[in-house]
C-alpha positions as CSV (number, residue, x, y, z in Angstrom):
1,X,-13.4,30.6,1.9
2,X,-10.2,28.1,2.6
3,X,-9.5,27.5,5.6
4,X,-5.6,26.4,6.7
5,X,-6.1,23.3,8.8
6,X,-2.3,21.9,10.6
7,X,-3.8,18.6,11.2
8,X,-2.3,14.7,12.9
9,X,-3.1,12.1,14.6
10,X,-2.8,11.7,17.9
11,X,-1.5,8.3,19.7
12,X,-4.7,8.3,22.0
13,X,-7.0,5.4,21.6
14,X,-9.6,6.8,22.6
15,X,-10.9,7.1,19.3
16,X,-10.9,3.6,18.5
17,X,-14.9,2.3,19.5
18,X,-15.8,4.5,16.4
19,X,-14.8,2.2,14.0
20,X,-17.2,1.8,11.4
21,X,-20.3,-0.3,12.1
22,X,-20.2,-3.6,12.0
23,X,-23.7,-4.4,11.8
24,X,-23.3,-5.3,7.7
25,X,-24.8,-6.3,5.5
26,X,-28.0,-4.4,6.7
27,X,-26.7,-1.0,5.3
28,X,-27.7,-0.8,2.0
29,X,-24.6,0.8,-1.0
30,X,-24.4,4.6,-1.5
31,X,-25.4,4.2,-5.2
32,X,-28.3,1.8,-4.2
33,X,-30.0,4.4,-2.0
34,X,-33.0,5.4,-3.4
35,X,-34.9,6.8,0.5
36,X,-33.4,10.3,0.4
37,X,-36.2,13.1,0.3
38,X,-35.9,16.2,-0.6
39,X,-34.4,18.5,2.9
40,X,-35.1,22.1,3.0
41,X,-31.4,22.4,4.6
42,X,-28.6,23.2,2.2
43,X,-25.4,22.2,2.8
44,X,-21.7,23.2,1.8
45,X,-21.7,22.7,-2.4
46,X,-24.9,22.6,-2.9
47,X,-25.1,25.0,-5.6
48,X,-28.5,25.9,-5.4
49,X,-28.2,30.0,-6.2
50,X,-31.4,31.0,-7.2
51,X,-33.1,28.5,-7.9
52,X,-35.8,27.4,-5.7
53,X,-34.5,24.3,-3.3
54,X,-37.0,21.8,-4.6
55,X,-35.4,21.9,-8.4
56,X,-32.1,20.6,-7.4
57,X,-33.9,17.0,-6.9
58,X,-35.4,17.0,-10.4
59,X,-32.1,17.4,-11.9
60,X,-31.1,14.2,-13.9
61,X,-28.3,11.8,-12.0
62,X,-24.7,12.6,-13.0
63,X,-22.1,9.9,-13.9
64,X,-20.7,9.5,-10.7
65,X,-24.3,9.3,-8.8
66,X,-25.4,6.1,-10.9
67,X,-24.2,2.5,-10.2
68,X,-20.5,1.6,-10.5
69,X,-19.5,0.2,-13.8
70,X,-18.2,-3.1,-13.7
71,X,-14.7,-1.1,-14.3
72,X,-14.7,0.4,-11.3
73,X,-10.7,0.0,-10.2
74,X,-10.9,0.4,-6.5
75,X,-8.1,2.8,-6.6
76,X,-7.4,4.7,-3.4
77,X,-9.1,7.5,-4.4
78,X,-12.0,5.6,-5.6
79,X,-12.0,4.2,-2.1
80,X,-11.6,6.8,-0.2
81,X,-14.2,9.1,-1.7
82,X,-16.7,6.2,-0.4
83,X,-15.8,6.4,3.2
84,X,-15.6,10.2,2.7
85,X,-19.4,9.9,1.7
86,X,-20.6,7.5,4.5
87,X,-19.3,10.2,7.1
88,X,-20.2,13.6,5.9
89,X,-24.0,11.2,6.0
90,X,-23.9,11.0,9.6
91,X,-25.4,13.2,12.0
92,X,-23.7,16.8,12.4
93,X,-22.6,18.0,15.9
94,X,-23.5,21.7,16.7
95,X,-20.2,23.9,16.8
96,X,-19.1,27.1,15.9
97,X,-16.9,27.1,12.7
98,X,-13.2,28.1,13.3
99,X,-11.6,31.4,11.6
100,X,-9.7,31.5,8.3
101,X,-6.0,30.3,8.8
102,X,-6.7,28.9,12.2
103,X,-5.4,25.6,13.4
104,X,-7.8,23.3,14.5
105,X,-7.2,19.6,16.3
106,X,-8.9,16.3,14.4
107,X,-10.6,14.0,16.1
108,X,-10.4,10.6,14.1
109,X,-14.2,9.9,13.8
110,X,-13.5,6.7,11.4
111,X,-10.8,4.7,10.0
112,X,-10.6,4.6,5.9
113,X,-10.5,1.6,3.9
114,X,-7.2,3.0,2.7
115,X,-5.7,3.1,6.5
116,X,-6.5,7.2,6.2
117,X,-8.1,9.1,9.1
118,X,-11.6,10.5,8.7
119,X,-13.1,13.5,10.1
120,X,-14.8,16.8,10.4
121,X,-13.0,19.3,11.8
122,X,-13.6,21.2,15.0
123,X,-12.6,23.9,17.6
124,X,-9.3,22.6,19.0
125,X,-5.4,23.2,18.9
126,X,-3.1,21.0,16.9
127,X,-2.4,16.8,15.3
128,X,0.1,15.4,13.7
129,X,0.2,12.3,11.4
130,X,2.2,10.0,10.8
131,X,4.9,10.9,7.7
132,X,5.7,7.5,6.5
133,X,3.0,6.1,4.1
134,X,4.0,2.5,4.3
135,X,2.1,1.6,7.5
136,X,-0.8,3.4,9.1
137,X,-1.8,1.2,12.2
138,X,0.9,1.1,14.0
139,X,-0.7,3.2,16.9
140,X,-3.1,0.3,17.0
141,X,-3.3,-3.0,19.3
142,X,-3.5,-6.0,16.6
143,X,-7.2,-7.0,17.6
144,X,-8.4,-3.2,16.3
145,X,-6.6,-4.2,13.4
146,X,-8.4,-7.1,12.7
147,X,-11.1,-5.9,13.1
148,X,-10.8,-2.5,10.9
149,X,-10.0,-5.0,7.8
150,X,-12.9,-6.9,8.7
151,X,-15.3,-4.1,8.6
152,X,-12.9,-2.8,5.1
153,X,-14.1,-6.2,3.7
154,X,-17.3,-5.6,4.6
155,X,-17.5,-1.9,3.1
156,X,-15.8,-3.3,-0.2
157,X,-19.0,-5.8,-0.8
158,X,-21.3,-3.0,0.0
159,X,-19.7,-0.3,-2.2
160,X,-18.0,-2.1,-5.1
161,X,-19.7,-5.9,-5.4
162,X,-23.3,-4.3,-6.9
163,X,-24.9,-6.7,-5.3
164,X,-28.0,-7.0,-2.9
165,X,-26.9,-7.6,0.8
166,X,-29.3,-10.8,1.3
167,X,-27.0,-12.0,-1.6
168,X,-24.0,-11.8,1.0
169,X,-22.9,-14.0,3.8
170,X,-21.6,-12.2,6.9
171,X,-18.1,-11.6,6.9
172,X,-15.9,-14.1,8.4
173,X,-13.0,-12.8,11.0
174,X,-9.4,-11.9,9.6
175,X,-6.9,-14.7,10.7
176,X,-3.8,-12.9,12.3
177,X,-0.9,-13.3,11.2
178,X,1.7,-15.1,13.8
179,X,3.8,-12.1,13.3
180,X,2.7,-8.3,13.6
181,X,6.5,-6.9,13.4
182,X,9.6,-8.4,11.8
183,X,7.3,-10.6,9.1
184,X,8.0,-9.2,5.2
185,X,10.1,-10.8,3.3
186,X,10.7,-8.4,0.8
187,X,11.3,-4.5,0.4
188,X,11.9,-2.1,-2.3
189,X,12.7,1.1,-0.5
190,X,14.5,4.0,-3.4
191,X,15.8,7.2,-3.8
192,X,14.8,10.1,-6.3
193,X,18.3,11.3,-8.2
194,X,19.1,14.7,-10.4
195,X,16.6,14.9,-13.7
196,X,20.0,15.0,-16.1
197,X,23.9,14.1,-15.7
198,X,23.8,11.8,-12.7
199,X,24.9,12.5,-9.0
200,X,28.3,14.1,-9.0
201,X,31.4,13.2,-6.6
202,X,30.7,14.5,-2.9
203,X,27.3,15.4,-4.0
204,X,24.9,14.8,-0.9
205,X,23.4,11.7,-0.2
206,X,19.6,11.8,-1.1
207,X,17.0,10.4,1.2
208,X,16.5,7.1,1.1
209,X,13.3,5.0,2.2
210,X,9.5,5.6,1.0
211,X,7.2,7.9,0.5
212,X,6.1,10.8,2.6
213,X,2.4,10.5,3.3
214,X,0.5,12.7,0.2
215,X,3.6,14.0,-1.0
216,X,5.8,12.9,-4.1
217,X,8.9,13.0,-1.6
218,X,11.1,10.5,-0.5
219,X,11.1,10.0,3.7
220,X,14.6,9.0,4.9
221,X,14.3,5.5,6.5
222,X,17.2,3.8,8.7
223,X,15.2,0.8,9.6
224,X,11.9,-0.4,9.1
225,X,10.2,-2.9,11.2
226,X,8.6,-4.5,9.8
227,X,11.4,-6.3,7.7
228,X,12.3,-9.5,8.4
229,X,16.1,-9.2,10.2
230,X,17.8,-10.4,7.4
231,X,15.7,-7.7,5.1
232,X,16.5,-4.5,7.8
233,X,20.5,-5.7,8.0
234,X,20.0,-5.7,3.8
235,X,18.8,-2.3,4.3
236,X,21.5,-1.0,6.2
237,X,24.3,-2.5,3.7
238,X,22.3,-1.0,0.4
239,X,22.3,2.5,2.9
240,X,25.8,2.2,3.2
241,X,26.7,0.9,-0.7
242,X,24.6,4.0,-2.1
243,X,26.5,6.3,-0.1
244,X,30.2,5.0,-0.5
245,X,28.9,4.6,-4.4
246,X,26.5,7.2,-4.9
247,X,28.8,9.1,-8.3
248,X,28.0,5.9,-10.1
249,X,24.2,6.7,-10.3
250,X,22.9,8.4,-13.4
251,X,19.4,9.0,-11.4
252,X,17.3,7.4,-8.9
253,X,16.9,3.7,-8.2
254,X,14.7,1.4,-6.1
255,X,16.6,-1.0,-4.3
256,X,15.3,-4.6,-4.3
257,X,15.7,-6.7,-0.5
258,X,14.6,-9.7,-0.7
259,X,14.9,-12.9,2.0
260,X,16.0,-16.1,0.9
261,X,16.3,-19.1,3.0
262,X,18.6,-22.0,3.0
263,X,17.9,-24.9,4.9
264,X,20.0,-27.6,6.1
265,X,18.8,-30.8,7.8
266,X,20.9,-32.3,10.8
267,X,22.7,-35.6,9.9
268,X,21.5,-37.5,12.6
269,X,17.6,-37.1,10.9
270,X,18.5,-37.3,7.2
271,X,16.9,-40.7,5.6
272,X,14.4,-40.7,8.6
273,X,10.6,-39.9,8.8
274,X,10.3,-35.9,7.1
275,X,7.6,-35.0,9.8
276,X,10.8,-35.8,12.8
277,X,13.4,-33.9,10.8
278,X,14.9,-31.2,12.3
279,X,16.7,-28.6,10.7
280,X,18.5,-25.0,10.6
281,X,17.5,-22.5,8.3
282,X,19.9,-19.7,7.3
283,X,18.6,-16.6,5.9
284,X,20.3,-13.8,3.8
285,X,19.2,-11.0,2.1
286,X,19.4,-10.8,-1.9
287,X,19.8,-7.9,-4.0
288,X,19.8,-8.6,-7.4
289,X,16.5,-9.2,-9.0
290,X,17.6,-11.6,-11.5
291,X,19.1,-14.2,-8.6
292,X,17.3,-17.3,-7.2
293,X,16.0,-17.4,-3.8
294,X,14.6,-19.8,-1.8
295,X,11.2,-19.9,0.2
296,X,10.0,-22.5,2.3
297,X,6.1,-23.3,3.2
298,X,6.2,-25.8,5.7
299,X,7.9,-28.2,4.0
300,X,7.2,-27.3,0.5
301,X,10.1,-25.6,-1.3
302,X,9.7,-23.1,-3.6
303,X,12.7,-21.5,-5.9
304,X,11.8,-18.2,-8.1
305,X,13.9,-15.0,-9.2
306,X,14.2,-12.6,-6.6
307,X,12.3,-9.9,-8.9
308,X,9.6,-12.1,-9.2
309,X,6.0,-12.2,-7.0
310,X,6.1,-14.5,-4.2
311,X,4.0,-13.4,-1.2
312,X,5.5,-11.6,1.4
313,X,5.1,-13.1,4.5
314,X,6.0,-16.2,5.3
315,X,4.9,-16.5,8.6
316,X,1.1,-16.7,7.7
317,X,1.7,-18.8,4.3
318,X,1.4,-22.3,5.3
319,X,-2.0,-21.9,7.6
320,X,-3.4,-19.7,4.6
321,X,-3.0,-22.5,2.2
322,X,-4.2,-25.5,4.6
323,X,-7.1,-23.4,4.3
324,X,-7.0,-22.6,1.0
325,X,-7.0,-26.6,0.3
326,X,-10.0,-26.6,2.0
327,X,-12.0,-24.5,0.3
328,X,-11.2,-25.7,-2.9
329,X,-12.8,-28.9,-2.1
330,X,-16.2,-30.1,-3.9
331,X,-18.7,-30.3,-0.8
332,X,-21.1,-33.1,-3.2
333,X,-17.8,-35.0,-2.7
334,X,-17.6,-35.1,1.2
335,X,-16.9,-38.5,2.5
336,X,-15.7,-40.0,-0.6
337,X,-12.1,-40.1,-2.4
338,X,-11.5,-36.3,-3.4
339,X,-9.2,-38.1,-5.8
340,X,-11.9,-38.0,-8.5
341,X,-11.6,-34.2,-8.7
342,X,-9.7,-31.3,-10.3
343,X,-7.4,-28.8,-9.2
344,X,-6.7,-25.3,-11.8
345,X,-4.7,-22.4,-10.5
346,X,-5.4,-19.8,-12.7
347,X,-2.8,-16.6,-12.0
348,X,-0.4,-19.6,-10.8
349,X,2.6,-17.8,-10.5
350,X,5.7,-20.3,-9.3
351,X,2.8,-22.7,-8.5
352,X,2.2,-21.3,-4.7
353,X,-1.6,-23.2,-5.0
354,X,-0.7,-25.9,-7.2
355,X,1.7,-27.2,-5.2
356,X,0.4,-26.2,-1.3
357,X,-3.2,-27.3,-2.3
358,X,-3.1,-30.0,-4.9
359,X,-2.7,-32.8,-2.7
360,X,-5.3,-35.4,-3.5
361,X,-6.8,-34.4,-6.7
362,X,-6.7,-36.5,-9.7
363,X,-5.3,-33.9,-11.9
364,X,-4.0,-30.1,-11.7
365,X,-3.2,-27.2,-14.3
366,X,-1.6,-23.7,-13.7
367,X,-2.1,-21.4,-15.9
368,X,-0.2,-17.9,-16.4
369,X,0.6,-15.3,-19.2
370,X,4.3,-15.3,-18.3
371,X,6.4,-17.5,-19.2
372,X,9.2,-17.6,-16.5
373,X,6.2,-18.1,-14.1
374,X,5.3,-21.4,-15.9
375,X,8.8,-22.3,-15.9
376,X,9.6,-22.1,-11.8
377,X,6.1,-23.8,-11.4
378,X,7.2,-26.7,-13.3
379,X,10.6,-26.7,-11.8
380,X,9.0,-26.2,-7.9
381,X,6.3,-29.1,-8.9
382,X,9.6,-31.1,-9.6
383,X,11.2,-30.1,-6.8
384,X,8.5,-31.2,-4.7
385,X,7.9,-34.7,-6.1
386,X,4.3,-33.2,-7.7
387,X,3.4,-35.8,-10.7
388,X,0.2,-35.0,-11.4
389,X,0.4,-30.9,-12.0
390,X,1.2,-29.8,-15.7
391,X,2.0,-26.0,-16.1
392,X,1.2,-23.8,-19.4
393,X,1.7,-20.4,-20.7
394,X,-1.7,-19.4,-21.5
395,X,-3.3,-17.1,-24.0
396,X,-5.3,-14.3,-23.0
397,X,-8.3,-14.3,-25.3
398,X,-8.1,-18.3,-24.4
399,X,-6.5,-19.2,-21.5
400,X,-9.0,-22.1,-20.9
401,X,-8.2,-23.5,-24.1
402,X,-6.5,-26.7,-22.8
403,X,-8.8,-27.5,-19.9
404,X,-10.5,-31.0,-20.6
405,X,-11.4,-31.7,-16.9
406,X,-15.2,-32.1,-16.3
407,X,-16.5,-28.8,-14.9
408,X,-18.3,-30.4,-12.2
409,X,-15.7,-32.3,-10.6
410,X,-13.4,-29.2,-11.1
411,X,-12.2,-26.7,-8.5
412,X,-10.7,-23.2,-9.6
413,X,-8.4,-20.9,-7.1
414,X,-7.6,-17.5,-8.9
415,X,-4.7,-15.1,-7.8
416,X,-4.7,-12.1,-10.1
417,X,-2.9,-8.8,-9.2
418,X,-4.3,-5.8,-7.7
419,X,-6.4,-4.5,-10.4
420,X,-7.9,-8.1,-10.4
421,X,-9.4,-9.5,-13.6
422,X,-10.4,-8.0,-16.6
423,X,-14.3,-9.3,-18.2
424,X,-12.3,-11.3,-21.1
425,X,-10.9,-13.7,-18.1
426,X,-14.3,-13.6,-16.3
427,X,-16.5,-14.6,-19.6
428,X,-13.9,-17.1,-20.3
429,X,-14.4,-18.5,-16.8
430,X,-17.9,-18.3,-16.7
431,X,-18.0,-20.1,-20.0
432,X,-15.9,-23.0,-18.3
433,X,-18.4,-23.4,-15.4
434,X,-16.1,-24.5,-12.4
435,X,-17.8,-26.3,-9.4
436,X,-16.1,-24.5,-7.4
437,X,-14.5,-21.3,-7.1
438,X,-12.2,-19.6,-4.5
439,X,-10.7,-15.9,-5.1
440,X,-7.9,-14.8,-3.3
441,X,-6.7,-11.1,-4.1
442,X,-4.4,-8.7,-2.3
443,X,-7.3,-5.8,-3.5
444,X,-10.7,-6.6,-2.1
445,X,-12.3,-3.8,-4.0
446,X,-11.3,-4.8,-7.4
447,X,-12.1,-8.5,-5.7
448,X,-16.0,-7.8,-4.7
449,X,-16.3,-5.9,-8.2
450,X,-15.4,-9.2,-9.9
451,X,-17.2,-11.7,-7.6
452,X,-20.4,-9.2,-8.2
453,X,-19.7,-9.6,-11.6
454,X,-19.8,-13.6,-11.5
455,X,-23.0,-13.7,-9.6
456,X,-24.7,-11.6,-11.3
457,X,-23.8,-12.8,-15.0
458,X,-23.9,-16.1,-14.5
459,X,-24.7,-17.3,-17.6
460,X,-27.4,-19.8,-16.6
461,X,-25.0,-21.5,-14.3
462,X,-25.2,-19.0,-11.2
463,X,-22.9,-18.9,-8.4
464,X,-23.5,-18.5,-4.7
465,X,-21.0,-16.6,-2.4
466,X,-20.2,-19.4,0.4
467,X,-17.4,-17.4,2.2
468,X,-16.1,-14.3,2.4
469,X,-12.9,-13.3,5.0
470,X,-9.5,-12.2,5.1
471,X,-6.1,-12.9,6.4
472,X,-3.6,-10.3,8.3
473,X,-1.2,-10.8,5.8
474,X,0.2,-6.8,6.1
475,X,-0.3,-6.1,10.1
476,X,0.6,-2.5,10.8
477,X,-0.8,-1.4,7.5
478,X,-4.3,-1.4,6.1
479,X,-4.0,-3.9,3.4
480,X,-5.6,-7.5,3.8
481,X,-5.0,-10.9,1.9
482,X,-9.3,-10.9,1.4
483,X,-10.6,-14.4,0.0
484,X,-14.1,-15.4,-1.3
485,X,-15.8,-19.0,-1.7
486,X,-18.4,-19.4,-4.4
487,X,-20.2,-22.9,-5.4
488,X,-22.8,-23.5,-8.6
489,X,-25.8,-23.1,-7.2
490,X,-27.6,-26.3,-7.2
């Protein structure tokens, strides 16, 4: 029978030592555990009916009891459903089982890779969650945050990669981001309209803001904090323009608010040394997707639509890519001229790596399927005084094509969106045979399915897995920037 559960979460931490356990990799993956006996205890779903308990184990595996496919997509869903797994595992506590349609209080006996609470219900009153579904951590201090995407990191190797554990390094810490409030650059909250005709004069103002958690309704949102200042004040204008304007809708719409910076150097520094320079940035908030802004990393400038992808908070970008530079370089070249090596940014976007990271290499190519992406690369490389980077519109079934840089003096940084690479990209890479390799993705479950797929098909030239971390690029929700290092094995 169903049972009515009024469930939240309650601001207590006193939840927060049962984390999941960090002691990876020496947990072995759901799909890899072949230990289980047969248990003359049934349990919930089971199915067994008359059949004596000792058949249901000679029952052939169903699809979703074997190995992940290489396709796995890491959805949320996907992702969830493995944390789900690894808690109804654990030990059960004795209780007594509440009535139907009573309401029972949650402890939180786990954190989800997705940011939801797990648990198992028990006797107790009343929780409430939180309604918006942008963030989920903000009950927590930054350093539990870290470490939850540390162990998420962790969980996406052991449930998604398909690899052994001994295969693994340990998981390095997530770098925090130098903001935890006030950091994104960019939001895109919206506002669901009538299906036909278009909102009438003096028709009420819809809600306006994101989604409300596991529903397919809009949450009214006055301010969100997580916005930069120039973003929240953006906010509050759009708020008032859809109100004062709201007849001139034919339906819904998301509203773009996106920060763009422009800086101005004091005259009393210009035409001396750059590193003394001081200077005043002035930040605005743009609306229209199809206008320019202006981002600064350090001192690198970068210039791109506002509709485009740039990533979202600024704050964290110029340490990320000091130590993306770092990775990317050859360790047989330590102590000598780096200057012999190559530099390709595959995924290049405006040129974000290209430009950041290709400092002392003898040669650079981004690559990208879009064409307006090539063209702000090679406008930001020019921008930036960047001679040695060329930038081209690549074709899918060969977007190596054009590389003629030896693949052992060659370096490779890939970027790809959140359903991270498909296996045409991956054979194509393979087939290439990179030095070195360093895979940055916004999606660490799509992220260990692909670096799992380059170990294990390596096509004679196998790869070792040097490095794997993250950075806090999304504090207060449970995304993380998640990176992996991989070198030819020698």
């Amino acid at each position: 029978m169903r049972r009515s559960i009024s469930a939240s979460l309650r601001t207590s931490y006193s939840y927060l030592p049962k984390l999941w356990d960090t002691s990876y990799p020496t947990y072995r993956p759901l799909w890899a555990d072949t230990s289980r006996k047969m248990s003359g205890t049934k349990r919930p779903g089971d199915g067994l009916g008359a059949k004596a308990e000792g058949e249901r184990w000679k029952r052939k595996k169903t699809a979703s009891e074997t190995e992940p496919s290489f396709r796995s997509t890491g959805s949320h869903e996907e992702v969830l459903l493995q944390d789900v797994k690894l808690l109804l595992g654990e030990p059960k506590r004795s209780g007594i089982a509440p009535e139907q349609f009573s309401q029972v209080e949650l402890s939180i006996s786990a954190l989800g890779s997705t940011g939801d609470g797990l648990a198992i219900s028990h006797d107790g009153t009343r929780v409430y969650f939180g309604r918006c579904s942008g963030c989920q951590f903000q009950m927590l201090p930054g350093d539990y945050q870290l470490q939850h995407k540390k162990i998420v990191i962790a969980k996406a190797m052991q449930n998604f990669s398909n690899l052994d554990p001994s295969s693994i390094p340990p998981i390095g810490e997530v770098m925090p981001s130098p903001l935890l409030r006030g950091y994104r650059t960019k939001l895109t909250p919206h506002f669901d309209g009538p299906r036909r005709g278009g909102f009438k004069e003096g028709a009420p103002v819809p809600d306006i803001g994101f989604q409300l958690k596991g529903r397919s309704f809009v949450l009214d949102i006055e301010d969100c904090p997580i916005g930069t200042d120039s973003v929240r004040n953006g906010f509050k204008s759009q708020r008032t323009y859809v109100k004062e304007n709201l007849h001139t809708f034919k339906r819904g719409a998301t509203l773009l608010l996106r920060e763009t910076t422009e800086r101005t150097f004091s005259p009393e520094t210009n035409g001396g040394c750059e590193s003394t320079q001081t200077f005043t940035d002035i930040k605005t908030c743009i609306t229209n997707s199809k206008a320019l802004v202006t981002e600064w990393v350090g001192r690198t400038k970068f210039i791109s639509p506002a509709g485009s992808f740039f990533q979202n908070n600024n704050s964290i970008l110029e340490k990320f890519t000091a130590f993306v530079q770092e990775q990317l370089m050859i360790p047989k070249l330590a102590g000598r001229d780096h200057a012999e090596s190559y530099l390709i940014d595959a995924y290049c976007g405006s040129g974000l790596f290209s430009i950041c990271c290709g400092h002392g290499f003898k040669g650079i190519l981004g690559v990208d399927i879009s064409s307006q992406s090539i063209e702000s690369a090679r406008k930001n490389a020019t921008e930036n005084g960047i001679h040695n980077a060329r930038f081209i519109t690549g074709n899918a079934e060969a977007i190596f094509a054009d590389v003629d840089f030896p693949p052992e003096l060659t370096s490779v940084v890939i970027d790809p969106p959140r359903k991270g690479c498909d296996e045409l990209f991956l054979s194509q890479l393979l087939k290439l045979g990179p030095e070195r390799l360093v895979y940055i993705s916004c999606n660490v479950h799509t992220m260990a399915r692909d670096i799992g797929w380059l170990v294990q098909q390596g096509l004679g030239k196998t790869y070792n897995i040097d490095k794997i971390g993250g950075f806090d690029f999304f504090p207060q929700t449970h995304h993380v920037e998640g990176y992996a290092v991989l070198s030819k094995s020698s």
